[in-house]
N, C-alpha and C positions, 0 to 999 in steps of 0.2 A: 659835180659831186657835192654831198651836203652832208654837213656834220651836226652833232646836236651838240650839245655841253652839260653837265650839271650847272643850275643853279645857286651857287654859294652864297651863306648869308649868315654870318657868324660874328653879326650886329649885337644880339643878346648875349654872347656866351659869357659875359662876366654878372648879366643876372644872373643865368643859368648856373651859375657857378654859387653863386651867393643863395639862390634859393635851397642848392644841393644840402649847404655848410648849415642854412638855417632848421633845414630839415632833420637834421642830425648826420648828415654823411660824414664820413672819416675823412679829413684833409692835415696837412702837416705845412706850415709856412717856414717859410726860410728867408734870409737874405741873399740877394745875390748882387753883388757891387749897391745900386743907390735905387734897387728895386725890390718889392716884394714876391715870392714865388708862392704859387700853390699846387700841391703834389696831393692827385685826386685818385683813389684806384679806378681804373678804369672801368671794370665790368658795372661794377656798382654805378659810376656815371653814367656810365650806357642806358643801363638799366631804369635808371630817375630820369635821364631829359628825352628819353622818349614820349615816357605820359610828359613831364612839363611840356615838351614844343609844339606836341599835340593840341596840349590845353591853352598856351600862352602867343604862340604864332598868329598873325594875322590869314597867314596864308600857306594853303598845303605845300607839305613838300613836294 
């Protein structure tokens, strides 16, 4: 029997994050104990790191 897997690779996602915010995406930070949070709406993310990971990945998904 043989199985296949996704590839996970979620090495950029705090560029990907930082590009969104520089972009103008809506994000809201917060504390949480001795760490920073960021609260991204989703669709809207979706929506930006598709073109980014297209353009910024080395390698298709």
């Amino acid at each position: 029997m043989e199985y296949s897997h996704i590839d996970f690779d979620e090495s950029d996602f705090v560029m990907l994050g930082d590009a969104y915010s520089v972009a103008g995406g809506a994000e809201t930070r917060a504390s949480l104990g001795a760490a920073e949070i960021r609260r991204l709406p989703m669709p809207e993310l979706v929506n930006f790191a598709t073109a980014w990971i297209a353009e910024h990945r080395l390698h298709p998904l």
